[in-house]
C-alpha positions in Angstrom: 85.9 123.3 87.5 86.6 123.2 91.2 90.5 122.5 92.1 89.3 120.1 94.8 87.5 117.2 95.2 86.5 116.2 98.5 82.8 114.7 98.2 82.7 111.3 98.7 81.3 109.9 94.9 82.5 112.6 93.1 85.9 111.0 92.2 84.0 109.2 89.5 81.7 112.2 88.4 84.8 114.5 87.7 86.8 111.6 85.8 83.5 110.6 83.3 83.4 114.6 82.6 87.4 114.7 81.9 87.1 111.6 80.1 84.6 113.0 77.7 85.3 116.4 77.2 89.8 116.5 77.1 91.2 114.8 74.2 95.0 112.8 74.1 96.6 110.5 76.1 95.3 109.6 79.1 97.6 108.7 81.7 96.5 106.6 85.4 98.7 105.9 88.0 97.0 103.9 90.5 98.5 101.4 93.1 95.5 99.4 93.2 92.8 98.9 90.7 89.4 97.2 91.2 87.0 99.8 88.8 87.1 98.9 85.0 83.5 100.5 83.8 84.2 103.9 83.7 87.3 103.5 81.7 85.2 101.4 79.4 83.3 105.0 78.1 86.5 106.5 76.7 86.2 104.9 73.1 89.2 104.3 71.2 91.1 106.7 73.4 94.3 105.9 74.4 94.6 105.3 77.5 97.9 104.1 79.7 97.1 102.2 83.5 100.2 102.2 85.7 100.0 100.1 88.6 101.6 98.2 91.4 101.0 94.4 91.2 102.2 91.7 93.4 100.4 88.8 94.3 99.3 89.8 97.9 97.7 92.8 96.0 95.3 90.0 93.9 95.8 87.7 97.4 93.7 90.3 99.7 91.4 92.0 96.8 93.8 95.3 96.6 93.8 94.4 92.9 91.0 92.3 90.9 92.1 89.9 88.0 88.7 90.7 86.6 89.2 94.2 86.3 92.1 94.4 85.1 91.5 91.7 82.5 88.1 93.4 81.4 90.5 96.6 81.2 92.5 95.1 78.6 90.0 93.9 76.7 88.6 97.3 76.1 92.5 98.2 74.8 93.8 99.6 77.8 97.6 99.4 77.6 98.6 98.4 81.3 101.9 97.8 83.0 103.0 97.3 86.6 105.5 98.3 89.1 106.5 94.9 90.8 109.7 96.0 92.9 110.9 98.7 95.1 110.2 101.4 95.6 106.7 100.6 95.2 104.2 102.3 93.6 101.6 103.9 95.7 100.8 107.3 93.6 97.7 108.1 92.7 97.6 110.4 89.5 95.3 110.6 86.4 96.2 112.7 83.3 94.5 114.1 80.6 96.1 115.0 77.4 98.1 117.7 78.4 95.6 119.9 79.5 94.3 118.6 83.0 95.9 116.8 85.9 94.5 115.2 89.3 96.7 114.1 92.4 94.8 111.9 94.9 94.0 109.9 97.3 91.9 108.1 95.2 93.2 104.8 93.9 90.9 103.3 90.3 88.6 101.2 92.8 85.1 101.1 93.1 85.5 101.9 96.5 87.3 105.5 95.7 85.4 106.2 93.6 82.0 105.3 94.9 82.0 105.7 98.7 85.1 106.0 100.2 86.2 109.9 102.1 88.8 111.1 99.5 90.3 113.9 98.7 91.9 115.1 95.1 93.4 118.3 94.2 93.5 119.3 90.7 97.3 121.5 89.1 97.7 123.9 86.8 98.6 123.4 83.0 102.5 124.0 84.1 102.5 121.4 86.5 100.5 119.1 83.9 104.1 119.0 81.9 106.0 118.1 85.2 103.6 115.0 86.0 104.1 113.8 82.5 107.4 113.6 82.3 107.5 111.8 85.9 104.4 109.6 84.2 106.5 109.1 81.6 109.6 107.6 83.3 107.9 105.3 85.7 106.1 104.0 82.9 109.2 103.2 80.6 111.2 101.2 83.6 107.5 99.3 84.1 106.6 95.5 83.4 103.9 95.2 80.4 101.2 93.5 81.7 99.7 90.4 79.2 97.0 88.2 79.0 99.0 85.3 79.8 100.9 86.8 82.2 97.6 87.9 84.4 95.9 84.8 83.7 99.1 83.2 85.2 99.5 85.0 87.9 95.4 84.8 88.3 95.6 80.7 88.5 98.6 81.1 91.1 96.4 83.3 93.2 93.3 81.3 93.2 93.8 79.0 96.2 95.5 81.4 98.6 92.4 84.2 97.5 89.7 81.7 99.2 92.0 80.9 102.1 92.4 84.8 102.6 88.7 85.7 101.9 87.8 82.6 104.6 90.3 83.8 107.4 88.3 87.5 106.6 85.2 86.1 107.2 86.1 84.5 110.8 88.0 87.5 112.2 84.2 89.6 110.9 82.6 86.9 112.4 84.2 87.2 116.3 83.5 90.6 116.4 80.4 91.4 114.8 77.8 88.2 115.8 75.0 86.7 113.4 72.0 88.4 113.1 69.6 87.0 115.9 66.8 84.2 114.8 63.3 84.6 114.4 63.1 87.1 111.5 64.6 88.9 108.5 66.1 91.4 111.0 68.2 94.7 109.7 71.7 94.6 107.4 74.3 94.4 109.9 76.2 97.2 109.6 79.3 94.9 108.5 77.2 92.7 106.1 77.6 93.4 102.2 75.1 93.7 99.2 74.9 91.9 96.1 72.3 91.5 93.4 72.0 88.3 91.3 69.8 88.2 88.5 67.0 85.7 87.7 68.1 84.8 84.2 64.4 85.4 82.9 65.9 85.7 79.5 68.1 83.4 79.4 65.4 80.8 80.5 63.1 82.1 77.5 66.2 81.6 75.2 66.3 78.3 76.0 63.0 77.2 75.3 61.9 77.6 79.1 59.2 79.9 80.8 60.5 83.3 81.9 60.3 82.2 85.8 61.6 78.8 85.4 65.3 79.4 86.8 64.1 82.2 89.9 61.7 79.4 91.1 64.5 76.9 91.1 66.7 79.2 93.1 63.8 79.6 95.7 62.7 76.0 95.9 66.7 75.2 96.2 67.4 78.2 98.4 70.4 79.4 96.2 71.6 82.4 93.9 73.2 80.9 90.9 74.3 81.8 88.1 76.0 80.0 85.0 79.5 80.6 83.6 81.0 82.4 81.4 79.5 85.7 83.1 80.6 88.7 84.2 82.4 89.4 87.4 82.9 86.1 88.4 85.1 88.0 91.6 82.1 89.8 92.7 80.6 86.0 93.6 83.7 85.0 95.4 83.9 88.0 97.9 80.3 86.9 99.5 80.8 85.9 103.3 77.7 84.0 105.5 75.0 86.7 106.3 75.6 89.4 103.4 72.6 90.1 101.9 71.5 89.1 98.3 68.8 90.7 96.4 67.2 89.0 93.2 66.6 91.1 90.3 63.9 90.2 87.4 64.8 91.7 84.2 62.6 93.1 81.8 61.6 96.2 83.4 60.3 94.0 86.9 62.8 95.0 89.5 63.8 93.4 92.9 61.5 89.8 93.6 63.2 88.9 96.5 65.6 89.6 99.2 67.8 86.9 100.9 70.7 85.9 103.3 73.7 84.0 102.5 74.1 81.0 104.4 77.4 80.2 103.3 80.2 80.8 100.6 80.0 80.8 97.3 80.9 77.1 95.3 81.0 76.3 91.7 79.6 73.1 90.4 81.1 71.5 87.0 78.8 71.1 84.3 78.2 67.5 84.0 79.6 66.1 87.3 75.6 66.8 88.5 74.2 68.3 91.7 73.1 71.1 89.9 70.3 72.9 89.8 69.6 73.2 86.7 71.8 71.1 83.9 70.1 72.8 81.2 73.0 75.0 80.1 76.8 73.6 78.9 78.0 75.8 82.0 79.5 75.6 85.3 77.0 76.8 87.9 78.3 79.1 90.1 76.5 79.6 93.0 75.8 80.9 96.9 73.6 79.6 99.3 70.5 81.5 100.8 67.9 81.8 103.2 65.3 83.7 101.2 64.0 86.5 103.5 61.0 87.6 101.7 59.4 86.4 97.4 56.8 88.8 96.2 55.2 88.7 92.5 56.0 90.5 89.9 53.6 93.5 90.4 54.8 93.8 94.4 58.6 94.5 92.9 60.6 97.1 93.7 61.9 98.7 90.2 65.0 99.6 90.8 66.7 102.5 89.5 70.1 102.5 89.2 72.4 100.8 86.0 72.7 97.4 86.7 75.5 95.0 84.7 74.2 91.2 84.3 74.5 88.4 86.1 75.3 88.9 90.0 76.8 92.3 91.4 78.6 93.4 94.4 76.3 96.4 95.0 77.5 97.7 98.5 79.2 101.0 97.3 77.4 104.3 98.0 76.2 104.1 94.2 73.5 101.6 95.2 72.7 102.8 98.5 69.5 104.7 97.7 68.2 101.6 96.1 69.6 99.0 98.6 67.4 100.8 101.3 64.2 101.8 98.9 64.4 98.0 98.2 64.6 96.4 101.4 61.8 98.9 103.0 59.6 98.6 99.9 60.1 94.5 100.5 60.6 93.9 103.8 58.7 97.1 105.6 59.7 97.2 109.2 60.5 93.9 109.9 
């Protein structure tokens, strides 16, 4: 194994191949933390997630609630540095056979497609980091569930403000796209994917299309609570781009612009659109760019999680372009 990593991606490559091939403890230090999927593969492992954690670091997105909580739930034992000096040490651990210092914090953006560079150390230097592991982590704060889900409700008013004062300071420097057609990405804009709930629909008693013809007759991306990564909904500004994924082996139906920000309509206070399900509808509006039928999709490749997906990491990026060309051609 190479002692550097410098490729932008490979953080994650390197860490899945540690993760399944060392054995003991494994040991994260990481000031901010927004990746919880690959951590998800270890298994019963043990596996100790040191962090820093204030609530700027939820306020401006350093940290996700929803990772970390998904983190936990897969038995991750996690505690937090919330004084000074603060924690900004990247370190992950394995057993006591392999060690790697970084720049990479446990983000999705580290791991996926920000430039990074990690160095791994020798089995001697594996003991030193250990015991330094070791003492941070006995001075730390355990993190709960009530704790974060406190600290989460706290955070939620001031996390919209932020993400709103974001999207106007974007919005003076990089302009709208210009009317008249679909256009190109702006180079600032984000990707997401939202799925079309074909199964759900058939679960309930409903044709496989019924809830992806709703969202195009209504012009929005919906979907219905409790799903997963709620957070990924929330960080959608005006003019990102959504695409719209039919599952069942169809792929990409339709490619869209957001008109606005994200809201979340209570189940049975009404104006949704569709009060078939004893959920909350979250929700973004769009301008649908393009709708093709089934056979015109694009199948796309990559591992996609349900629901709706912040796909604008380097992970997607072959797909994201396939997708839009394969839709959209040159317009």
């Amino acid at each position: 194994m190479s002692s550097l990593i410098a490729e932008v991606g490979l953080h994650r490559q390197r860490l899945r191949h540690l993760l399944a091939t060392t054995r003991g403890v494994v040991r994260i230090a990481s000031a901010y933390v927004t990746e919880s999927e690959m951590l998800g593969e270890a298994g019963d492992r043990e596996i100790r997630l040191l962090t820093t954690l204030t609530p700027m670091d939820f306020v401006s997105g350093a940290t996700s609630p929803d990772a970390l909580k998904v983190l936990m739930d897969e038995g991750v034992d996690c505690r937090f540095v919330a004084h000074d000096p603060r924690l900004h040490a990247k370190v992950y651990i394995f057993g006591n056979e392999v060690a790697l210092v970084t720049s990479a914090n446990l983000t999705r953006s580290a791991m996926d497609s920000n430039i990074e560079v990690g160095a791994f150390v020798d089995r001697s230097e594996v003991h030193a980091l250990i015991r330094w592991f070791d003492q941070q982590w006995n001075s730390a704060t355990h993190l709960g569930a009530s704790t974060l889900d406190e600290w989460n409700r706290l955070t939620a008013a001031p996390r919209v403000e932020y993400s709103d004062w974001q999207d106007r300071v974007r919005h003076l420097i990089i302009p709208p796209p210009p009317s008249g057609g679909p256009g190109v990405p702006l180079p600032s804009a984000s990707f997401f994917r939202c799925n079309s709930n074909r199964k759900e629909a058939r679960r309930h008693g409903y044709d496989d299309r019924y809830l992806e013809l709703l969202m195009k007759k209504e012009r929005f991306a919906a979907a219905w609570s409790e799903f997963a990564y709620p957070g990924h909904m929330q960080r959608v500004h005006e003019c990102d781009i959504i695409f719209l994924f039919a599952s069942g082996n169809v792929g990409i139906i339709a490619i869209g612009r957001a008109t606005a920000r994200y809201e979340v309509i209570v189940h049975n206070e009404g104006g949704q659109i569709f009060e078939g399900f004893e959920a909350d509808e979250w929700r973004v509006p769009v301008e649908w760019l393009v709708w093709v039928e089934d056979q015109n999709a694009y199948r796309w490749t990559s591992n996609l999680p349900p629901a709706f997906l912040d796909i604008s990491n380097t992970l997607y990026k072959s797909d994201r372009e396939a997708a839009w060309q394969h839709l959209l051609g040159d317009h």
